[in-house]
C-alpha positions, 0 to 999 in steps of 0.5 A: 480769342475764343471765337476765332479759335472756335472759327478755326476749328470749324474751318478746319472741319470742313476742310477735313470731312470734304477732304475726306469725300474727296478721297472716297470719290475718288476710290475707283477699282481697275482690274488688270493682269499681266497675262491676257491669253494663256497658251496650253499649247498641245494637249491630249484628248484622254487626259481629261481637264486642263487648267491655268490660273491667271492672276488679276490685280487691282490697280485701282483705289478702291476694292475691287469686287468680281460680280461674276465671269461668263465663258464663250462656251461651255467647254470653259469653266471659270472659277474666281475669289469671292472676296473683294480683293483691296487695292494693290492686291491680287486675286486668281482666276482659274479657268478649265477647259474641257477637251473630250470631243474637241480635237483640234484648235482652240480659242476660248474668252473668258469675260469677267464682270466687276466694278473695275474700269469698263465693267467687263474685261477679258481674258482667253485660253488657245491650244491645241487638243491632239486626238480621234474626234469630231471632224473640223466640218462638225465644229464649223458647219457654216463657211463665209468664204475661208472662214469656217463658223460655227454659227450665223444665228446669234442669240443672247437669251435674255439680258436685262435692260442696264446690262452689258453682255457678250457672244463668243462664236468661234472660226477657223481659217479653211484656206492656204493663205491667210485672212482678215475679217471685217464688219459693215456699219452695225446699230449703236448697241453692237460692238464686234471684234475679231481675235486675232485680227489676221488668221493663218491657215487652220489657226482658230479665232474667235468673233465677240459681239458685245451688246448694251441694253442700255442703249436700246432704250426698249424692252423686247426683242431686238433683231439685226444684221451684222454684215460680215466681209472675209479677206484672203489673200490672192481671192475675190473678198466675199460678203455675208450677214450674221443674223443677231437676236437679243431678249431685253428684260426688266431687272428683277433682282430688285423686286423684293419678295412682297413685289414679287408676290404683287406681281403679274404672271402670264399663263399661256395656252400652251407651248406648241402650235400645231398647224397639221398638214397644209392645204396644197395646190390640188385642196379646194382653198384657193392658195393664192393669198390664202392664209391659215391662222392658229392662236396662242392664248395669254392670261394674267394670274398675278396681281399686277398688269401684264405687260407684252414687251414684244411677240415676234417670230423670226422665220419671215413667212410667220406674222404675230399680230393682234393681242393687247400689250397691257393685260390686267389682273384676270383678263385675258387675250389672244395673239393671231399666228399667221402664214401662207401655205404657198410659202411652205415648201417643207416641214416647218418648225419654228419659234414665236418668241414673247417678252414680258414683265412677268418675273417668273418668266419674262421670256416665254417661247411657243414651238409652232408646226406645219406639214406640207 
């Protein structure tokens, strides 16, 4: 008798503890709110900062924790609990926007990151700001079309490897009739969409690319197009590419300070390469396949291996090559700048880009000049 009681006991412990995990595992957050996109409506230039505070809750089982908010642009701060808020509860998001020098439209998104659902979701603020300031062409100086942009060169300057990041660019409608903008075949760690999906006369949008770095599968710097297509109605469609940059990084929020000590550090020769004034047709050097060369040094002071994820440079007419990718403790080695005088018909200034695994800083960028 008492060992069956004893048996019933125990059955009735595992019972309860896988109960017990079943519970836990099943405690997700999910983040949510009522209000995705708050309308100021019009607002004056000269009265300085307006704001709105949007309520999220937490739909989920488990507590919700809010990691961090990023915003389309700077003009947009947000403001957020800190505290993880419980399931059924609510928390505040106060987002300001800062109109002076912004007259006319606007549409601003408000990306929250958290342990709810997805990982990030969305929020976003629109009005009008009604006085004297930078003309619409100021805002918007690239056309695609009706479709007014603000940029065509997108660059997230760094993401870390597991991370999942967003750009914002803005556009507005330029024509008489409305318009719909639509995207070619993208690489699998791209996502873009278009709010509103259908723009009015002078109505403001905004673009949103969304990168995994997780699916990239490498460290480094990754580059492509995004084919644009703009429909208005009654005219020819029109075809255009935006140009899309991203650095992936190591996650260094894991090193401890004693790895962060042990770690490489890369040291460059300098941050400007200067070429000077080319040769030109009327120079002695034969131009027709001639080449000038410069170099850029990297030397690894740290205590680990120097890893160069990446040394590229997105203007064309430029080539990185040699160098080691893997430099030890003390050694040392040299990247190669090349480019064709022929090719540069004005003054040049452009960037060479290098990835590495050095926490101090994994992105390092060296200006390089050239006169004609």
């Amino acid at each position: 008798m008492q060992k069956h009681l004893e048996f019933i006991c125990f059955v009735a412990f595992i019972l309860s503890f896988a109960l017990n995990l079943n519970i836990k595992a099943q405690s997700v957050a999910q983040i949510s709110s009522s209000e995705l996109v708050y309308n100021f409506g019009d607002i004056n230039e000269e009265d300085g900062l307006a704001s709105h505070v949007f309520v999220v809750k937490n739909t989920g089982t488990g507590p919700l924790v809010i990691t961090r908010i990023t915003a389309s642009c700077g003009c947009t701060q947000p403001e957020w609990s800190k505290e993880p808020i419980a399931a059924g509860k609510t928390g505040n998001v106060k987002v300001t926007y800062n109109p002076k020098g912004r007259p006319g439209p606007f549409y601003k998104t408000i990306t929250i990151y958290s342990n709810g659902g997805k990982g990030f979701y969305n929020l976003a603020i629109k009005g009008n700001v009604i006085g004297q300031g930078i003309k619409p062409e100021f805002l918007y100086p690239y056309n695609i079309g009706d479709m007014k942009i603000e940029m065509k060169n997108i660059l997230i300057s760094s993401i870390r490897s597991e991370e999942v990041l967003a750009e914002h660019v803005s556009i507005t409608n330029s024509g008489k009739t409305s318009l719909t903008v639509h995207f070619g075949k993208l690489p699998h760690y791209l996502s873009v969409e278009v709010k509103p999906t259908k723009l009015a006369p002078e109505e403001v949008g905004e673009i949103t690319i969304l990168m995994n770095a997780k699916d990239v599968r490498r460290k480094g710097r990754v580059t492509c197009e995004i084919p644009v297509t703009v429909r208005s109605i009654g005219q020819k469609e029109v075809n255009e590419n935006l140009s899309f940059a991203a650095n992936v990084i190591d996650n260094f929020n894991k090193l401890s300070n004693a790895d962060r000590a042990k770690a490489s550090t890369a040291q460059l020769s300098g941050t400007l390469l200067e070429f000077g004034k080319l040769p030109s047709g009327k120079s002695r050097i034969p131009l027709i396949g001639a080449k000038v060369s410069g170099l850029i040094g990297i030397t690894n002071t740290g205590r680990s291996t120097l890893i160069i994820y990446s040394a590229t440079c997105d203007d064309p007419r430029v080539a990185i090559t040699g160098g080691k990718r893997e430099i030890k403790p003390g050694s040392s080695t040299s990247l190669k700048v090349t480019m064709r005088p022929k090719e540069i018909l004005t003054r040049l200034e452009t960037l060479v880009t290098i990835v590495c695994n050095d926490p101090t800083g994994p992105v390092r960028l060296v200006k390089v000049t050239a006169d004609k």
